[in-house]
C-alpha positions as CSV (number, residue, x, y, z in Angstrom):
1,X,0.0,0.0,0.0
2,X,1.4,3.6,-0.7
3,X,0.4,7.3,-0.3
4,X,-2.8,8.3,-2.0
5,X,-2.0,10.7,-4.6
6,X,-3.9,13.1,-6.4
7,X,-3.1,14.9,-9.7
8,X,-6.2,17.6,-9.9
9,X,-4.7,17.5,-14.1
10,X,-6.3,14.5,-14.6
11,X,-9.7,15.1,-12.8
12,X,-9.7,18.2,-14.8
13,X,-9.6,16.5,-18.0
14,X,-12.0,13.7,-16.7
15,X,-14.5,16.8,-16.5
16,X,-13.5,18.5,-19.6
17,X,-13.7,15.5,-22.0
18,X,-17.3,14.3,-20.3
19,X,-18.2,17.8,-21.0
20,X,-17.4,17.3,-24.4
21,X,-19.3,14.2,-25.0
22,X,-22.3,15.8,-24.3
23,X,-21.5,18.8,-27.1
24,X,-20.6,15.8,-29.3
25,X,-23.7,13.6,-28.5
26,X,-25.3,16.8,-29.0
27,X,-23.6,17.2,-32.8
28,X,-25.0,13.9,-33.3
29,X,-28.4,15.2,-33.7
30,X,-27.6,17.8,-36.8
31,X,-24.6,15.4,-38.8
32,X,-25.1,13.0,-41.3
33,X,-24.1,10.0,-39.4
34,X,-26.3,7.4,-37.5
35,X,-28.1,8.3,-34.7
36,X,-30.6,7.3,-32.3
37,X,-32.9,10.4,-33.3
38,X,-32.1,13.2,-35.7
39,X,-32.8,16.6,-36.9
40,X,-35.3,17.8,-39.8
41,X,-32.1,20.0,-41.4
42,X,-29.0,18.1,-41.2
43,X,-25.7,20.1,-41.3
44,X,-22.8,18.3,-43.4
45,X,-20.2,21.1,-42.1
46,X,-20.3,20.5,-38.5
47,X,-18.9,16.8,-39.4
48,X,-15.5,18.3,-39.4
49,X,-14.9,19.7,-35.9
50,X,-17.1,16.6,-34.9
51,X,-14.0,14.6,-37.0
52,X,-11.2,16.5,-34.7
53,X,-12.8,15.4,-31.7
54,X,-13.7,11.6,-32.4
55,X,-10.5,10.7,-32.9
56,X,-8.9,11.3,-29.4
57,X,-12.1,12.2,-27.5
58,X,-12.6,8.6,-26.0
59,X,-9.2,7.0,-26.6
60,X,-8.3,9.7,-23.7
61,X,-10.6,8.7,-21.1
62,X,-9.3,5.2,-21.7
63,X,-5.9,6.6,-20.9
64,X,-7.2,8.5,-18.1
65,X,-8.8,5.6,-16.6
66,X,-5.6,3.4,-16.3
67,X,-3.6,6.2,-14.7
68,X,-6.4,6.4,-12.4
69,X,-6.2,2.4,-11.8
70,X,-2.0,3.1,-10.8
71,X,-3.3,5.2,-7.9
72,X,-6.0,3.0,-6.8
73,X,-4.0,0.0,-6.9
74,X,-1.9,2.2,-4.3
75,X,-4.1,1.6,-1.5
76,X,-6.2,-1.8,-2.7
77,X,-5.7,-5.2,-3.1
78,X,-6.7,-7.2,-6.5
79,X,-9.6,-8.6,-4.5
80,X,-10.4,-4.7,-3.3
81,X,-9.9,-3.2,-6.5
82,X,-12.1,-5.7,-8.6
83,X,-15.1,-5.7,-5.9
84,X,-14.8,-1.8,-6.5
85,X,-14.9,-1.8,-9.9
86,X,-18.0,-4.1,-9.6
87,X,-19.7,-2.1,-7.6
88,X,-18.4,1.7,-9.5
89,X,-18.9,0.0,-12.8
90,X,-21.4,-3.0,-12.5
91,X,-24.1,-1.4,-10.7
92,X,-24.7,2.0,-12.3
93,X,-24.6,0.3,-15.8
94,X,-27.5,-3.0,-14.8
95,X,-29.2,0.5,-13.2
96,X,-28.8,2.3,-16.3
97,X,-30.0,-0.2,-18.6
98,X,-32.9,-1.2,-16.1
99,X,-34.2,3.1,-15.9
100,X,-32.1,5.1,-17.7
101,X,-32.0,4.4,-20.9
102,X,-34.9,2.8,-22.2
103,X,-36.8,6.6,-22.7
104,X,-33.8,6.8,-25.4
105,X,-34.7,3.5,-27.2
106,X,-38.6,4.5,-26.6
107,X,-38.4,8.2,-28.2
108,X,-36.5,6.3,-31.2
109,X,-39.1,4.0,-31.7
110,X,-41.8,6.9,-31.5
111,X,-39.7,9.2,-34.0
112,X,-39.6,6.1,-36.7
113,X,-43.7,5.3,-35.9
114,X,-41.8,1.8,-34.9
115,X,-44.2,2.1,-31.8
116,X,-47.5,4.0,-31.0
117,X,-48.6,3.8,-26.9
118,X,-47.3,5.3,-23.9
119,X,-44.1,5.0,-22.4
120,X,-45.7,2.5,-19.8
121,X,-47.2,0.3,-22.7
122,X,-43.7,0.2,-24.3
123,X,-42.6,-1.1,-21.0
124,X,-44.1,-4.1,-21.3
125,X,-42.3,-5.1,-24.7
126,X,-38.7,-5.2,-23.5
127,X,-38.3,-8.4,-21.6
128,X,-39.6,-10.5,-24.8
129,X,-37.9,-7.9,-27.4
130,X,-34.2,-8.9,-27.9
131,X,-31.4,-7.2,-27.9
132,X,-31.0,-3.7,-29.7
133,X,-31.2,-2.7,-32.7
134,X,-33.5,-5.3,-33.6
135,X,-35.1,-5.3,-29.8
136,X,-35.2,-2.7,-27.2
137,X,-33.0,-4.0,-24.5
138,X,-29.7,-1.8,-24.4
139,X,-26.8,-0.4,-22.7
140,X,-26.5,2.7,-25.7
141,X,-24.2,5.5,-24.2
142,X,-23.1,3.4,-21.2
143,X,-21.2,1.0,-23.2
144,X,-18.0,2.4,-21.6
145,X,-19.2,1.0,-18.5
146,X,-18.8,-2.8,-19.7
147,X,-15.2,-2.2,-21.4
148,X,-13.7,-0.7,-18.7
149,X,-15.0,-3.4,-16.3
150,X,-13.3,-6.0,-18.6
151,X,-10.1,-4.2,-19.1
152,X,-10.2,-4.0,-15.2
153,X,-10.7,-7.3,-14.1
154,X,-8.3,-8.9,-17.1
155,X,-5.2,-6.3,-16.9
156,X,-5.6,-6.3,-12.9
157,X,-3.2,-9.2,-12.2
158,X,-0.9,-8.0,-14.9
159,X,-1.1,-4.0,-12.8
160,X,-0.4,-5.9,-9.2
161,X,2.5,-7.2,-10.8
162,X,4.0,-4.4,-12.9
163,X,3.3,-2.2,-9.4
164,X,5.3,-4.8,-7.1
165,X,8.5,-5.7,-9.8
166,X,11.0,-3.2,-11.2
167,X,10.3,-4.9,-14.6
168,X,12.5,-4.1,-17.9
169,X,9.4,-2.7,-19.6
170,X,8.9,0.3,-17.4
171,X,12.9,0.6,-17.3
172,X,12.8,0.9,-20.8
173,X,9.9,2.8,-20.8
174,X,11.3,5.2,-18.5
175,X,14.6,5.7,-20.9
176,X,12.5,5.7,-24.2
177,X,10.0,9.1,-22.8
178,X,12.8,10.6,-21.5
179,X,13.1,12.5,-25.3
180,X,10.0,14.0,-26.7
181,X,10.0,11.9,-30.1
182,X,10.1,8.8,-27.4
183,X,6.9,9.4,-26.3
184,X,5.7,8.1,-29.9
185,X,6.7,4.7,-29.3
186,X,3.5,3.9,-27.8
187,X,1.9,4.6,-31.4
188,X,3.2,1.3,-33.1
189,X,0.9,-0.9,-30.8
190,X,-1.9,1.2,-31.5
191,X,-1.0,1.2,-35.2
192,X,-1.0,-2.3,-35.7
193,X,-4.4,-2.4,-34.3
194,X,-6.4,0.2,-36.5
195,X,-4.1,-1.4,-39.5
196,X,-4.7,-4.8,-39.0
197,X,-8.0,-5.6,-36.6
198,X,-10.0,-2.5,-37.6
199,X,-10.8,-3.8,-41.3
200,X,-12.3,-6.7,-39.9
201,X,-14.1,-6.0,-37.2
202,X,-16.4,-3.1,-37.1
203,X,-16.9,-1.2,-33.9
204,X,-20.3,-2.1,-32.7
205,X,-19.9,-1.3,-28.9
206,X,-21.5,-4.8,-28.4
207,X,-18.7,-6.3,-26.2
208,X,-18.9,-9.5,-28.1
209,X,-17.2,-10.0,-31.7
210,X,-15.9,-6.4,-30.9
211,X,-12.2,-7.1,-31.2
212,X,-10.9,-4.0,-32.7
213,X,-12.5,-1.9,-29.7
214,X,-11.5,-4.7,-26.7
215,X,-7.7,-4.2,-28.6
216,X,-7.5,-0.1,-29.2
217,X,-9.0,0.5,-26.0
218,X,-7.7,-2.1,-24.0
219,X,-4.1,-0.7,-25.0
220,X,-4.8,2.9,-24.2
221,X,-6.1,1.6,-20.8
222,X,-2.6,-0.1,-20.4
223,X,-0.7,2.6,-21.7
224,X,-2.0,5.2,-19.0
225,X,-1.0,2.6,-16.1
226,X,2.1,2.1,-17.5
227,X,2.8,6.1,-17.8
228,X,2.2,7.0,-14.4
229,X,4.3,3.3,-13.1
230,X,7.5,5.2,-14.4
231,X,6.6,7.5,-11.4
232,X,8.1,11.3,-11.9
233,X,9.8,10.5,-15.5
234,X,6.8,10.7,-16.9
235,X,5.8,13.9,-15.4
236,X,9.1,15.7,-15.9
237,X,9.2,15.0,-19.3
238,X,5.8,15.2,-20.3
239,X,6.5,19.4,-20.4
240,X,9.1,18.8,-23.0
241,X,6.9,16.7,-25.6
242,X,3.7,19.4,-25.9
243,X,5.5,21.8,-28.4
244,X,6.1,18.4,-30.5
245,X,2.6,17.0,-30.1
246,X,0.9,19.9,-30.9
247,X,2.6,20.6,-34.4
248,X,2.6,16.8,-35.5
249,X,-1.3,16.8,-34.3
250,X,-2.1,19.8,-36.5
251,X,-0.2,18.3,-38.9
252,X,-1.6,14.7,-38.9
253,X,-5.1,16.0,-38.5
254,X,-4.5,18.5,-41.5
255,X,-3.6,15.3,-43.5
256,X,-6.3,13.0,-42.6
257,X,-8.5,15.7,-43.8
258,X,-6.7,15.5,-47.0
259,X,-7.4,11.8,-47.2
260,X,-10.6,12.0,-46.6
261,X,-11.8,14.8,-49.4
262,X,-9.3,13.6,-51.8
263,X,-8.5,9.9,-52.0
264,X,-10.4,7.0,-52.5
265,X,-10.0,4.0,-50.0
266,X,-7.7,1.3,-50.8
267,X,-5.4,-1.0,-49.2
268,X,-2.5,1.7,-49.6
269,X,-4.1,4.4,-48.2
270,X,-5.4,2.3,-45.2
271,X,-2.6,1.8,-44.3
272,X,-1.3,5.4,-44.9
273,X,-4.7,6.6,-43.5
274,X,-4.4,4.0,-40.0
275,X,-1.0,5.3,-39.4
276,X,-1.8,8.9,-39.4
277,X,-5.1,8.3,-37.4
278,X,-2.9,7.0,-34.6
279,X,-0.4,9.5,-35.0
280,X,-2.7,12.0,-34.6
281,X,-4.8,10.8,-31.7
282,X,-2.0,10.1,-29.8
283,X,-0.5,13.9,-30.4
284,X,-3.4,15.4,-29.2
285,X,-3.7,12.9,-26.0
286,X,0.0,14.3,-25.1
287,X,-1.0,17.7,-25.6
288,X,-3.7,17.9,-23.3
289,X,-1.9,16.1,-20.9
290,X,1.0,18.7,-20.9
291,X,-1.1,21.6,-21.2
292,X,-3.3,20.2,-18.3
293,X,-0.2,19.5,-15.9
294,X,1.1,22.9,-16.5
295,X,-2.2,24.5,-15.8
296,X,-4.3,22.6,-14.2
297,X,-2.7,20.8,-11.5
298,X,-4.7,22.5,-8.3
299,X,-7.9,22.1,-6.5
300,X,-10.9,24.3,-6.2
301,X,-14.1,24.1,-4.9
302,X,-15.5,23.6,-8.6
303,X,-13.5,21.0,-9.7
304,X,-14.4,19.5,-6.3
305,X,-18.1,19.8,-7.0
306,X,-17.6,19.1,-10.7
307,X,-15.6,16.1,-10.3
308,X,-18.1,14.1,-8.3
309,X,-20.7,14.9,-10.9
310,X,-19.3,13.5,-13.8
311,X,-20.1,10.7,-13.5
312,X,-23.7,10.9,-12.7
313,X,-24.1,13.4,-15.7
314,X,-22.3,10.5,-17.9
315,X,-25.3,8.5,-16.8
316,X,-28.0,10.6,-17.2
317,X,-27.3,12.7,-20.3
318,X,-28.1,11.1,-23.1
319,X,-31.4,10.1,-22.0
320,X,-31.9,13.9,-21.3
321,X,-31.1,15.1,-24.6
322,X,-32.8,12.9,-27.0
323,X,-35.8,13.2,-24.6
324,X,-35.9,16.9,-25.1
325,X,-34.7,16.6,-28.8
326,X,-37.9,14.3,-30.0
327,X,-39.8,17.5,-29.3
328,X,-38.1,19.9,-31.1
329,X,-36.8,17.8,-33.8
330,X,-39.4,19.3,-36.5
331,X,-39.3,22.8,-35.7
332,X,-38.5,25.0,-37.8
333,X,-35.6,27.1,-35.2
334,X,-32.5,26.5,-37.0
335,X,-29.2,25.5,-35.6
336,X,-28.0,27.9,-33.1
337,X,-31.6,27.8,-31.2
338,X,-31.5,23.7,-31.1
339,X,-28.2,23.7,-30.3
340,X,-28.4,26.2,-27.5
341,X,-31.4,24.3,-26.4
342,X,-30.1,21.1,-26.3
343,X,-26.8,21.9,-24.1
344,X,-28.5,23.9,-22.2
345,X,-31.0,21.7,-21.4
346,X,-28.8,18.8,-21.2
347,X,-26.5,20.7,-18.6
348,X,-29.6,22.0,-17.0
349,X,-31.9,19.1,-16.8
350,X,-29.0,16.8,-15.5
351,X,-27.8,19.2,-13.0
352,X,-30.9,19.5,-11.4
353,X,-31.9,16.1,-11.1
354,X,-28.4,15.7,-9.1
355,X,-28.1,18.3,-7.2
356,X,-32.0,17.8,-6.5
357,X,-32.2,14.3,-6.2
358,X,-29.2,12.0,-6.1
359,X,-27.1,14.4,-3.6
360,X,-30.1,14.1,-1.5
361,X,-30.9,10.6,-1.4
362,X,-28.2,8.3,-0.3
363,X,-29.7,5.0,-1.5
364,X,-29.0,6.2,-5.0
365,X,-25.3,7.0,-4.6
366,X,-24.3,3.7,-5.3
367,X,-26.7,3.4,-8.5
368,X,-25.3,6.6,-10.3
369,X,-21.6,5.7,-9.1
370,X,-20.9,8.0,-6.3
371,X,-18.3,7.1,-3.4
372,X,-18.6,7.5,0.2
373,X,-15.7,9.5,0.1
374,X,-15.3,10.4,-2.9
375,X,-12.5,14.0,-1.4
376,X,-9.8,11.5,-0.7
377,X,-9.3,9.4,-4.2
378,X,-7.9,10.0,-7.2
379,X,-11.6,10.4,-9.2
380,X,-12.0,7.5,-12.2
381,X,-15.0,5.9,-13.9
């Protein structure tokens, strides 16, 4: 067992990139892509900053989440640290699927007339309806939830034992990030995944048959435990590397663009396309992380309050949004007024019903998450 250790950087970015899912899951109602329930104008230009932010927005909070396994392995056991992720992870997402989100799959169903009835009549079709798309049993946004439990449970004997041994792959980890071009090393893994796995098996968020997610995310989740396990090399060098990230990120993401106006898919450019994707998200992952230590490594009474919130916000807001977006989805307001309308309502809606409700109520902490304690640990999903 060792000292608990905070690093306010990293709940900051927690916050910050939860924050951003809900703009994004917000996007998702005006782009072109599938979603659960869409707008009656779509707007092809706001694919591209929705582009920038796809491809490092979640790979992050994978990273994120395996730092934040280093410090809870600090003061747990494996037996501790797997009940806990039962509980932090297991519960909120058989609660979630149970109450949460099945108003998402039920204002679907309404906006396609693939159901007609109350919500209380569509109750009563999901225990003989199959899974989703086809049926109406789901896990949707929360799918998170599930990964991160597996990564847990599998990579936990493997993080007891890179924790207790002086192994050669942290040494040589720890010699390789010393130089800021070192810091890249971690994209040939991550390359050989969207190169090799990706074309043949399509992220489906399913859990089962979804290799090329269980792999890329799996990695990152390994990569941020093994980051913070070469203990203050890491964060001494991580200052040097943002000048470097930043310019091969503009770069990279400047050349995917390229790709995808100009070229046509073929096995070349996959594998042109899959190495460039990797640099890039990777870039930006080390940039926020530099910026953030610089910057953002202090508490405040907002962070504080904002912290423990995330994660009941992760829960609730997509549920919020589409339910507010099924009833302005054919009005003619344009997209500044939905948009405002949706975050704001999203923000609003959610905050109220925790600072309302589930602050209130201590029988639901455990359902949406939310530790005894929660002051005195480095904050994770």
């Amino acid at each position: 067992m060792g000292n608990k250790i905070r690093r306010y950087d990293l709940d900051w970015l927690r916050v910050i990139v939860f924050a951003l899912l809900i703009f994004y899951h917000v996007g998702m109602f005006f782009v072109p892509w599938d979603f659960h329930i869409k707008n009656n104008v779509i707007y092809d230009w706001l694919r591209w900053p929705m582009l920038f932010l796809n491809q490092w927005r979640l790979p992050i909070l994978f990273v994120i989440s395996g730092m934040g396994t280093y410090y809870a392995l600090s003061y747990r056991n494996l037996g501790q640290f797997s009940w806990e992720r039962f509980k932090r992870l297991g519960i909120p997402l058989v609660f979630g699927m149970l109450l949460i989100v099945p108003p998402q799959v039920y204002f679907e169903r309404l906006a396609y007339n693939q159901f007609t009835g109350s919500y209380l009549d569509y109750l009563t079709t999901i225990a003989y309806s199959g899974v989703y798309p086809e049926g109406n049993i789901s896990w949707h946004h929360l799918w998170f939830l599930p990964y991160l439990l597996l990564f847990s449970l599998v990579l936990g004997p493997l993080f007891i034992y890179l924790k207790r041994n002086n192994t050669k792959l942290v040494q040589w980890l720890s010699k390789k990030i010393t130089t800021p071009i070192g810091f890249y090393v971690f994209v040939i893994p991550l390359y050989f995944s969207e190169a090799l796995i990706e074309p043949f098996f399509p992220i489906t968020h399913g859990l089962i048959d979804d290799w090329f997610t269980i792999v890329s995310n799996g990695t990152l989740f390994l990569f941020g435990f093994l980051l913070i396990s070469t203990g203050n090399v890491y964060w001494q060098n991580l200052k040097r590397v943002k000048r470097l990230a930043l310019i091969t990120g503009c770069v990279a993401f400047a050349l995917q663009l390229g790709i995808w106006i100009f070229l046509e898919d073929s096995i070349y450019v996959h594998f042109t396309e899959a190495f460039i994707k990797v640099v890039n998200l990777w870039s930006w992952i080390l940039v926020l992380f530099a910026y953030a230590a610089q910057y953002l490594n202090k508490p405040s009474k907002m962070l504080a309050y904002a912290n423990r919130a995330v994660y009941p916000f992760y829960i609730l807001h997509q549920t919020v949004m589409i339910g507010i977006a099924y009833y302005i989805m054919d009005l003619n307001w344009g997209f500044i007024p939905k948009f405002l309308v949706l975050v704001g309502g999203t923000f609003g809606v959610c905050w109220l019903i925790y600072d309302l409700i589930i602050l209130k109520i201590p029988l639901l902490h455990p359902l949406f998450g939310l530790k005894k304690n929660a002051s005195t640990k480095q904050a994770d999903i």
